[in-house]
C-alpha positions, 0 to 999 in steps of 0.5 A: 472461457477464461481471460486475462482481463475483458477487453470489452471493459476498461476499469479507470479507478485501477489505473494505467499500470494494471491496465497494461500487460506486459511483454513477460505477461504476454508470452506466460499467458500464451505459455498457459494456452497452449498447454491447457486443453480446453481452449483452442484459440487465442486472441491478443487484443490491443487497441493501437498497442505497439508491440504484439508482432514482436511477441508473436516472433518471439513466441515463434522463436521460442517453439521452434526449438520445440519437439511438442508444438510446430509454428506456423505464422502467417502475415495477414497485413495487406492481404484485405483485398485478396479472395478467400482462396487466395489467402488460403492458398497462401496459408497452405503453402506456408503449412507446406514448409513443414517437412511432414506436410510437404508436397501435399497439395502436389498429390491433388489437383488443387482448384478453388472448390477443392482448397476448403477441403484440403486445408482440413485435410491437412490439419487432420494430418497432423501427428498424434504427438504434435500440435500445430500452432497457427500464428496470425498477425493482424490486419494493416490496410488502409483501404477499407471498401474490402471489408466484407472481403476481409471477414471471409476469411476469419468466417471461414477460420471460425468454421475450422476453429469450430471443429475444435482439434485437439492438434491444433491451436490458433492465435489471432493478433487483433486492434489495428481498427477497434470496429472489427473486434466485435466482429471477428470475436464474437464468432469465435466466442460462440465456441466456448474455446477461446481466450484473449489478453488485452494488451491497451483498450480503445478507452484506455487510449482515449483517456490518454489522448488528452492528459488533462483537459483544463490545461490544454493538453497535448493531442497525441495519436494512439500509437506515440500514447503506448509508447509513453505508457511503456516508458513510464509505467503508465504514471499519469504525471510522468505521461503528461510531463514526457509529452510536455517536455518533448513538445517543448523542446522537439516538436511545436505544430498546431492543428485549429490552434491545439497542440499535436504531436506529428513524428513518427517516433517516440524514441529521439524525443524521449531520450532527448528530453531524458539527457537534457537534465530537465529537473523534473526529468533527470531521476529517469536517466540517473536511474539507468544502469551501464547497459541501459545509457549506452544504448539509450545514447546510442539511440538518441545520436542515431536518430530515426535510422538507428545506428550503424552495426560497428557504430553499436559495436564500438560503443558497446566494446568501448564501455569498461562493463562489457569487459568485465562482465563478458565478450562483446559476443556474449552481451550481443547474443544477450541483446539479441535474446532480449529482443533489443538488438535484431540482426538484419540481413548483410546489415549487422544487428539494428536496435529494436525502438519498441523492445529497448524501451521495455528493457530498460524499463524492466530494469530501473527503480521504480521505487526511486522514481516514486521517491522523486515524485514524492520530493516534487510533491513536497517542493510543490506544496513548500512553493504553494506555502510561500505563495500563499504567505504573499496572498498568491492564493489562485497561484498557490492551489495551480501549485497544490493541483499539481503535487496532487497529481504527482502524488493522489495521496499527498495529505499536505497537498490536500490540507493546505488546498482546503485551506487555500479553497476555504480562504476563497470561499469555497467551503463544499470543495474543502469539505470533500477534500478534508473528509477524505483524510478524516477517513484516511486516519489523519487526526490532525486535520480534525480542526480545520474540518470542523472550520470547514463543515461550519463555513459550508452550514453558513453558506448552505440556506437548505435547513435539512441540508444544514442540519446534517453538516451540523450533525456531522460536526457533532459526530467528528466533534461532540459538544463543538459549541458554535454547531450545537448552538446553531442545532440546538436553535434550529430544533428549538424553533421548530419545536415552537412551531410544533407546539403551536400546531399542537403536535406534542410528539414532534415538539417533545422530540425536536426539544429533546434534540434542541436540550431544551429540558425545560420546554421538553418537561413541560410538553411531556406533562402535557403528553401524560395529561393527554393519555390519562385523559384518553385512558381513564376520562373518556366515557362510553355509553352503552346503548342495550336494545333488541334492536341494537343486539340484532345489529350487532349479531349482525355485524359480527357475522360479516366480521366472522366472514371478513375474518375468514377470508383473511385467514385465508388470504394471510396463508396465501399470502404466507405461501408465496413470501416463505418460497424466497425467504433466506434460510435462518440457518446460517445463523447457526454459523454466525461469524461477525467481522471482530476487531485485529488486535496487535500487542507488545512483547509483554502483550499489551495493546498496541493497536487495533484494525477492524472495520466493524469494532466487535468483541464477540462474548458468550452470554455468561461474558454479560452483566445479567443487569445489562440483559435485563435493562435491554429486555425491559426497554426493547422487547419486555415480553422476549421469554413469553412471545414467539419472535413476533409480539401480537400484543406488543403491535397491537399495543404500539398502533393504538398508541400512534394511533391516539398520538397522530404520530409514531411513538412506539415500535412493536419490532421484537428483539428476534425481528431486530435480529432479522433486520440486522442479518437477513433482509434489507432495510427497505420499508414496505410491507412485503418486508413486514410480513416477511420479517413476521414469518422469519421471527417466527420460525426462528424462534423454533429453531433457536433458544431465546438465549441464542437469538439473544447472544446474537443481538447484543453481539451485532447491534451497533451502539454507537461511536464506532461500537458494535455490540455490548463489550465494545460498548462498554470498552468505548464508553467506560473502558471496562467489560460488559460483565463489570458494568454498574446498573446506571452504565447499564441502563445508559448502553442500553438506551443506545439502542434506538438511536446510538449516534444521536443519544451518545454519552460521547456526543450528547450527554444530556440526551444520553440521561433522558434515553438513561430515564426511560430504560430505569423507569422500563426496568422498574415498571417490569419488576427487575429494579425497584422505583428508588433504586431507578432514582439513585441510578439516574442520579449517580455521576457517570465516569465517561472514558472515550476509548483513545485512538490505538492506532495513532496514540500507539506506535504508529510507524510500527504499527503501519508496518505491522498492517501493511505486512499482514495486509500483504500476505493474509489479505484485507479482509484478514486484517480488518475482519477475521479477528486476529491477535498479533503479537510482535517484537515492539518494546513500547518504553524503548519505542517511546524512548526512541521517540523522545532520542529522536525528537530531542537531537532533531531539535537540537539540530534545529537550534544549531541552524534556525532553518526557514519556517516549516522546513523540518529536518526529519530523523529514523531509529531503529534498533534490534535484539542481538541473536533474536532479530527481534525489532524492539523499537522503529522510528520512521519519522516526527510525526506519524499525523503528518507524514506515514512515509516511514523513513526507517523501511521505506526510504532509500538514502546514501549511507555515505562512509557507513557503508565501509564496513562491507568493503572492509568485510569483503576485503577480510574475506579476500586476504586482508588484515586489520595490520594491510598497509593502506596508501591514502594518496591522491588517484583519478579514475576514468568515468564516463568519459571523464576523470573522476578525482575523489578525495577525502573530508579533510581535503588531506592525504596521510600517505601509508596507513594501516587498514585499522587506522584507516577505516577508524578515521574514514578515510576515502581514498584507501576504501577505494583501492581496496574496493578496486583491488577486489572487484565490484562484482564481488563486492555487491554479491558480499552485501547481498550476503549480508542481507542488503537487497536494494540495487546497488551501482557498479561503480567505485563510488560504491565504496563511499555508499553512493547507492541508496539503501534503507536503515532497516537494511543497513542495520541488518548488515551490520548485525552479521557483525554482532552476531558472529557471522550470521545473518538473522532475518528482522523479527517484527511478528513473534506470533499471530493467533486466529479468531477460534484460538488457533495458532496460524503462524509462530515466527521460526528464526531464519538464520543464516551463516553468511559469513566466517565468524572470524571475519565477523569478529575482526570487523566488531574490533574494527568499528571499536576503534571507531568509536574509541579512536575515530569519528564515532568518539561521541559515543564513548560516553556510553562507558561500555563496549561498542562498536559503530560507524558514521556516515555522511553524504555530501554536502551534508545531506544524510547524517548516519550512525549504526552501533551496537553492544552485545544486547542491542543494535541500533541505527540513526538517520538524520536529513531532510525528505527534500535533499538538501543540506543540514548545515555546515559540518553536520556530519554522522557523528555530530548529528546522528550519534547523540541521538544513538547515544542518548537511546542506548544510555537509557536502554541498558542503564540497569543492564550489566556491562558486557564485553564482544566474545571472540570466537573459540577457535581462529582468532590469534594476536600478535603484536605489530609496528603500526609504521609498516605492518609487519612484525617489530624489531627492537627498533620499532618505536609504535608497537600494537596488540592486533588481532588477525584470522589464524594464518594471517599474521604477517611473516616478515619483519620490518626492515632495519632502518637504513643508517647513512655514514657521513664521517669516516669515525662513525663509518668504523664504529658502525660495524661494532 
């Protein structure tokens, strides 16, 4: 049996998106069936879920055209009432309809009793080469006291299924009632032949009906539910506010004082709510391309009866894109394809309510959606921080509540609510919500964690409760001097109680982990004085009789039986534990999780992703001191025993025995190695013996060696460190091969403890686990007595291993993982062990970094902004002819926010998205001499006038292309953009790597359309590199565990445009700088070329350039759009920062020029007032350059000379 998903199963944690199969899904999953040959029925299987009868008649549809599978579907709504022969007659007579089956039933007396055998009858007729496809829809009756009847039919349908025929398949649409599911399904699964798809489980449904019970949500029936969730993807919020808005605005009835929906249709209200430019809701209806609005509007004004066929024309005819994009007949049949349109009999076509709202879902920005949400987020947390200010603070966590529902993963949200719940004393919530940060790598929050944890230890009376928070504290913060003072204190006295009840062990262990050295020294005097005197002082008397000596022969022949009998029993025992005992090969494959490793262009380590931090090294990798100091602390007979030490055991149960308490431990090193790969670790005694038995054959199977190099790579050691070298990375920043006696000494005292007896954490709990290794090691001979007291006294140079990931180049890095992640997988990343290495230069990214930082705050001073609003900025800048990424800026502060503004987000470029309309007019004809007209127009939009105008609210009148492009003028990119089409203009960018959706409106030649900097970038390096278009390198290479290269970036090029065009675009944009708004970036004193751009009201500041070596570009805004200030504009805000990063980047590069092609290329001089050839008149001649072909034929007119004096009339002619 094979399933999309179980529909007996609902997964909450995946959320309502992945809950859902969509409509493609659904008829690709049905494809699949009915082609595969081991399953013969299928079952679509949806709770109240809108929708499957249309895709039934769809898949009708689509295999009528068939010369395969033949389609039969049958209607079972209404029919529960019916008999079993009845149905079946009805169904034979649909098979009828088919002409080779046609008549059958005519050739026999057809009764009750003989129709069971003629329906088999008749699908054994079926040709060799045909499948037949039975299509039954569900079941819609309201009565149910047919029930039993009902299931007669599908009991009789089981039967037939059963015969499994290779000619024929089923497809039941199921879930009007959920009950019947079990029924209907099980039968059918008894055969081993059947698959489902589930569309909406019954619990799905459930969970929807109430959004949210703590803000008394609405109650909605299960089929308007599905029809939200197809309107919204399944967001949660978005859910929620659709349902708010239609309740408000549309329908308000109660039922036992709760809210309820009682309409029959979601469509009108959803519209409604979408047009009525609701803040919260108007991203949806901006997000709508042409066709989406017209139909959408179209059905908002018709109301519940749809719209009359010529009403539907006539929109659909009057709107400018259907014209342009193909007869009124070809976008109906498109329609009617798509399932939104249906033609009804001497009706004309009506919308389909269900079908339109998946289509226009299927073609809006989901992407933008999330941007909005996110926006709201941040305006909801910005309200909460000034709600707070005004000690609002029950209203600011509603605010905090509410962004965390628009955004789960809103780290603003979730600090600034632990701080409101700290505040009011709420310590265990704050505390939950700011771990899981702490875990989500945000380092900031560090601090008020630690606040947090210590309030919850004020509030918590439970001292075992008390004393993990502190711990946790200590883990997150070691030596935080309020939590190791209330530690220490609680150890101290429970130390003195201890002392008091004359347990020496628990007192000498409780002031150890108090640091109380003093008190610790005393008590373990008193433990030495104590063994000495059990040791050496204890006399024995030795009584030697006859009598005594029979005693004891005696005793020992019960003993010598006891002794037998337990030999016997241990090989019983033996017996059965060796049956399920895991096999030790395995770790002849020993393969550990190790850490991804990610370098710079000169392979320096730029981050680290692991889930276990391990360097797997050979034996001879480790200082032979280390190994040593390891043997002599954990199993000191390891080269004598054979996995288990008899005598160590012996020697340790004694001892605890003599001490009342567990003092020593007799595991081997070989027993620590099975605890670690090869059984669990309960404690109990099955577990012991077992444990006894796998040391022991291991022990045979592998050399001492081998089981060594397995413990010293496994064996945690603290602060995030598994195994010697990470160890000693972690704590000394050096190889476990260069590691001193005293480093030694202290890695392996890690052993027993590593989180407690850390350096990091606890140093002088460190010195004393330090002590005892050098005494073990010098008691065993590896080290003399004085050279264990100068190690222990020698100062130890502790060096924390620093964060990678954050202190790196965190946004590139981000991206680096998020990419891996996507394409190798998470175990790949965060186990396998991989060295990446990418394009990253870590002094141009901190350049970039420092650029970046330092216009941001000179903007800041220019405007003094309200507090804790920050604008925000991106950079980014790749290598000329390679594509290689060398720097990428997504942001101020990774800690904050890890939304990277140079990939991910999706703004206006404003006017630096001229230069594709530019290029693509290049490519249709135009010249950089084309006389441009910058003078006022107005175009129809919508039903209204669009009157666009320049910056400067002036118009120039003629202008030529160069001139006009330089001073980014708006009104002549229009005409030009309108000269050559819309269409074609889109397709261009595309060609120059610009894949964000782009709206078919003239408003695209003034970048209305929100595209990412890393894209915009990439565009403009078509330019700088001669016409081709280099995919964006981030990885050069990435290397497995074993050294294997599996994968070495190949450069992706692709010549997406003439190099001429290429060319005459790169002079363009320098006479941007050395004549137009890029002028600022003359200070460079090197060739460039670059654009601004700047979006309304001031929202985006942009500027993209680039010299021969490198391109960069600039963002400046906020997340939150909203002005920057008063003539901020690409030039003033963007270009300094662009300025500053190139001035450091190439100060010791040599000065270079643009190359122009070898071939189509020429000049020719030209009067700037017309821009045609000179005459000697021509006051304003320039040097242009055009494509070979290009250059203007005709000359500029003579001026025409007026004679208004018969003299001058005469003397005109001379």
């Amino acid at each position: 049996m094979t399933a999309f998903s179980n529909p007996y199963i609902t997964n909450t944690q995946v959320g309502f998106t992945k809950a859902f199969t969509g409509r493609t899904l659904i008829i690709k999953g049905l494809s699949d069936f009915l082609k595969s040959a081991h399953a013969n029925t299928m079952v679509i299987y949806g709770h109240r879920c809108i929708g499957k009868t249309s895709v039934l008649h769809h898949l009708k549809g689509r295999l009528l055209n068939s010369s395969v599978f033949v389609p039969v579907y049958f209607d079972l709504n209404e029919k529960a009432s019916q008999a079993l022969d009845l149905i079946l007659m009805q169904l034979v007579r649909e098979i009828e309809k088919i002409p080779d089956f046609s008549g059958l039933t005519d050739k026999q007396n057809l009764s009750s009793e003989s129709l069971y055998t003629v329906f088999p009858n008749i699908i054994s007729a079926i040709p060799g080469k045909i499948t037949l496809v039975l299509i039954f829809d569900e079941f819609e009756e309201s009565d149910w006291q047919y029930l039993e009847k009902k299931f007669l039919f599908y009991k009789y349908m089981n039967k037939i299924a059963g015969i499994n025929l290779p000619n024929i398949k089923f497809i039941f649409a199921l879930g009007r009632h959920h009950d019947d599911f079990d029924s209907i399904y099980q039968p059918f699964l008894n055969h081993g032949c059947i698959e489902y798809i589930s569309l909406l489980s019954k619990e799905e449904t459930k969970k929807l009906i109430r959004c949210s019970e703590k803000d008394n949500s609405l109650i909605w029936p299960d089929a308007q539910i599905s029809s939200v969730i197809n309107i919204t993807g399944g967001h949660p919020y978005l859910t929620q506010k659709i349902c708010q808005v239609i309740w408000d605005r549309i329908y308000q009835t109660h039922h036992n004082n709760i809210p309820k929906v009682v309409f029959k249709d979601m469509g009108l209200g959803f519209v409604h709510a979408m047009k009525g430019a609701d803040k919260s809701l108007n991203w949806f209806w901006n997000g709508l391309g042409p066709w989406e609005k017209v139909l959408v509007s179209a059905l908002a004004e018709g109301g519940f009866q749809g719209v009359e066929p010529e009403e539907l024309k006539n929109r659909l005819a009057s709107y400018e894109y259907f014209t342009r994009n193909g007869s009124l007949q070809e976008i109906t049949a498109h329609l009617e394809r798509s399932g939104v349109i249906q033609a009804e009999k001497d009706r004309g076509y009506s919308i389909q309510v269900n079908m339109i709202y998946r289509w226009v879902m299927a073609k809006k920005p989901f992407d933008r959606i999330k941007e909005e949400l996110n926006h709201k987020a941040d305006e909801l947390v910005q309200a909460a921080c000034d709600l707070s200010k005004e000690k609002k603070l029950n209203q600011a966590a509603h605010a905090l509540r509410q962004a965390a529902d628009i955004n789960p993963e809103h780290p603003r949200a979730m600090y600034f609510l632990a701080k409101i719940l700290l505040k009011q004393g709420n310590a265990e919530q704050a505390v939950q919500i700011l771990e899981k940060l702490y875990k989500s790598s945000y380092p900031s929050i560090r601090a008020l964690l630690i606040q947090a944890l210590l309030s919850l230890s004020d509030q918590t009376s439970d001292e075992e409760k008390k004393i993990l928070i502190l711990e946790k504290i200590l883990n997150i913060q070691p030596g935080q001097p309020r939590a190791r003072s209330i530690y220490w204190k609680i150890f101290e006295l429970r130390g003195d109680k201890a002392l008091e009840n004359n347990d020496l062990y628990q007192a000498f262990a409780d002031y150890q982990k108090a640091g109380a050295d003093q008190k610790a020294l005393r008590v373990q005097d008193l433990i030495d004085d104590l063994e000495y005197e059990v040791r050496y002082k204890k006399k024995r008397r030795v009584k030697s009789s006859a009598g005594f000596i029979r005693k004891l022969a005696g005793l020992l022949c019960v003993f010598f039986m006891i002794f037998m009998a337990g030999i016997y029993g241990i090989y019983l025992v033996y017996k059965d534990l060796s049956q399920g005992l895991p096999k030790i090969y395995s770790l002849k494959d020993y393969n550990p999780p190790v850490i991804t490793s990610v370098y710079s262009d000169d392979n320096r380590k730029i981050a680290e992703f692991y889930k276990e931090r391990r360097v797997v090294i050979s034996l001879s990798e480790i200082s032979q001191t280390l190994i040593n100091a390891f043997i002599s602390a954990e199993d000191s007979r390891f080269f004598s025993h054979e996995g288990v030490d008899i005598l160590g055991i012996t020697r340790a149960f004694f001892k605890n025995i003599e001490a009342g308490a567990v003092i020593q431990g007799g595991s081997t090193i070989t027993q620590q190695v099975i605890k670690s790969f090869l059984l669990s670790s309960e404690k109990s005694y099955e577990r012991k013996i077992k444990e006894a038995v796998l040391a022991y054959r291991i022990d045979k199977a592998f050399t001492k060696e081998e089981i060594l190099i397995l413990y010293l790579n496994q064996i945690y050691l603290g602060y995030g460190a598994y195994g010697v070298e990470a160890a000693a990375e972690n704590y000394f920043g050096k190889s476990a091969k260069t590691l001193t006696l005293p480093e030694c000494a202290m890695i392996a005292g890690l052993a027993k403890a590593p989180s407690k007896d850390s350096p990091v954490s606890d140093l002088k709990r460190a010195k004393i686990r330090q002590k005892y290794v050098l005494n073990r090691m010098a008691q065993e001979g590896y080290i003399s007595y004085e050279d264990a007291k100068t190690a222990f006294e020698a100062a130890l140079d502790i060096k924390p291993r620093r964060n990678w990931y954050i202190d790196g180049v965190p946004f590139y890095t981000e991206h680096i993982r998020q990419y891996i992640e996507q394409e190798y997988g998470e175990q790949a990343l965060y186990t396998d062990g991989l060295k990446i290495y990418t394009s990253v230069n870590i002094e141009m990214q901190d350049i970039a970094e420092q650029e970046l930082e330092k216009g941001l705050k000179e903007l800041e001073k220019r405007h003094k902004y309200p507090h804790k609003i920050r604008p925000q900025g991106a950079l980014l800048c790749m290598e000329i002819g390679t594509g290689h990424v060398k720097a990428m800026v997504g942001g101020r502060d990774f800690t904050i926010s890890q939304f990277n503004r140079a990939a991910q987000s999706r703004r206006q470029p404003g006017s630096a998205f001229k230069p594709v309309i530019y290029a693509a007019a290049l490519d249709k004809g135009y010249t950089p001499a084309t006389m441009l007209y910058d003078t006022p127009v107005a175009y129809p939009d919508n039903g209204r006038m669009w009157y666009p105008g320049n910056y400067d609210n002036k118009y120039y009148g003629p202008l030529l292309l160069r001139k006009a492009f330089a001073q980014s003028r708006n009104i002549p990119v229009i005409k030009v953009l309108k000269d050559i089409g819309v269409d074609y203009a889109i397709d261009y960018a595309q060609k120059l790597g610009i894949n964000s959706k782009l709206d078919k409106g003239l408003a695209l030649a003034l970048g209305a359309s929100g595209i990412s900097l890393l894209e915009l970038v990439n565009a403009y390096s078509v330019f700088a590199n001669q016409g081709r278009l280099i995919k964006p390198v981030f990885i050069t290479k990435i290397i497995d565990r074993s050294g294997k290269e599996i994968y070495k970036h190949q450069p992706e090029i692709i010549q997406a445009i003439d190099k001429t065009t290429a060319y005459l675009m790169t002079s363009l944009l320098q006479s941007v700088v050395q004549n137009g708004t890029g002028y600022k970036v003359r200070n460079l004193n090197r060739p460039a070329a670059g654009k601004t751009g700047t979006t309304n009201d001031f929202r985006d500041a942009w500027f993209i350039g680039y010299t021969p070596e490198y391109i960069t570009g600039t963002w400046v805004g906020f997340d939150i759009e909203r002005s920057l200030g008063k003539s901020e504009t690409g030039s003033k805000a963007a270009s300094p920062i662009w300025l500053g990063f190139m001035e450091k980047i190439l100060k010791y590069s040599p000065v270079k020029d643009f190359n122009a092609p070898d071939k189509g290329i020429v000049y020719a001089s030209i009067d700037t007032a017309t821009g045609l050839l000179p005459i000697p008149e021509s006051s304003n001649i320039i040097h242009e350059c055009f494509k070979d072909g290009t250059v203007p034929k005709r000359y500029t007119p003579r001026p025409v000379v007026v004679i208004t004096e018969p003299e001058a009339f005469f003397k005109s002619g001379l």
